[in-house]
C-alpha positions in Angstrom: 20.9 2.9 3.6 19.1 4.4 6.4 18.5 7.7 3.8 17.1 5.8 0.9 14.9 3.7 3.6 13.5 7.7 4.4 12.9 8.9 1.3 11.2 5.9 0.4 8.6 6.3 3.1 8.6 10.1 2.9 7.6 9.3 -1.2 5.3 6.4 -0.1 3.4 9.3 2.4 3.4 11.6 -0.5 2.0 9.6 -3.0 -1.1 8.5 -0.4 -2.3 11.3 1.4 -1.8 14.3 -0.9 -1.8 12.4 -4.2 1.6 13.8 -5.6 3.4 10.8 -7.4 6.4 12.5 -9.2 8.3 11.4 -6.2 7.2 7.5 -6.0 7.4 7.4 -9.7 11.0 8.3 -9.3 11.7 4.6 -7.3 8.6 2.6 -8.3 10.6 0.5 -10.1 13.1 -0.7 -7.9 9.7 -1.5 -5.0 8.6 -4.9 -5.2 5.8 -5.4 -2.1 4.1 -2.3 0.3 3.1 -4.4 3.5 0.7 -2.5 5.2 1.1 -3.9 8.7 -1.9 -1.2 10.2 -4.8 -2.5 7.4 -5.9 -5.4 9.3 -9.5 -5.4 7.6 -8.7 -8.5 5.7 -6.5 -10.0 7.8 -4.6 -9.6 11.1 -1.0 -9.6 9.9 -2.2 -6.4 7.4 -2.3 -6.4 3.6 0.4 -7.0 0.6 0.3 -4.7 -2.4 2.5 -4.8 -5.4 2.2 -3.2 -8.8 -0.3 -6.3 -10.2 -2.4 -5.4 -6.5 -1.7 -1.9 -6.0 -3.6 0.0 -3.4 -6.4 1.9 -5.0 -8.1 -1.3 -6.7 -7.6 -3.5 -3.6 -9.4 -0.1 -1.6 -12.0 -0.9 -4.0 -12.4 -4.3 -3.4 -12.5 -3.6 0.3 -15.8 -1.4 -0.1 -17.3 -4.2 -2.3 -16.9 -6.6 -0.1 -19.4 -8.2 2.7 -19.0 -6.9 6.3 -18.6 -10.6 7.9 -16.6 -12.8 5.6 -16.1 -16.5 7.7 -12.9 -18.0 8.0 -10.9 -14.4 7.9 
C-alpha cells in the first residue's frame, strides 16, 4: 500500500512541475479528489480538485479573481 501511495505522489509531482503526464495518465482513473492542503488562497483548509475541477482551470480562476473577496 505504502508503494502505490509513492508512486502516486511521485506521478502527481511529475505531472505538475515538469509537465510529463504519461505517468498520471497511467492511474487517473482510479484518483477521485487531489486536496491540496498548502493552496490556502481560497480557503484555509486548501483546495479540492477532481477531474470536473482539475487544477489548471481552477489556476485560472484564481488569477481572475478579485484580491479581497468577503466572507472567505
Amino acid at each position: 500500500m505504502l508503494q502505490a501511495a509513492d508512486y502516486l505522489l511521485w506521478a502527481l509531482q511529475r505531472h505538475y512541475e515538469r509537465r510529463e503526464s504519461r505517468y498520471v495518465e497511467l492511474i487517473w482513473s482510479k484518483v477521485g479528489v487531489v486536496h491540496a492542503v498548502d493552496e490556502t488562497t481560497l480557503a484555509p483548509y486548501g483546495t479540492y480538485y477532481t477531474k470536473k475541477k482539475p487544477k489548471e482551470k481552477a489556476a485560472d480562476r484564481v488569477k481572475q479573481r478579485p484580491a479581497e473577496v468577503p466572507g472567505i
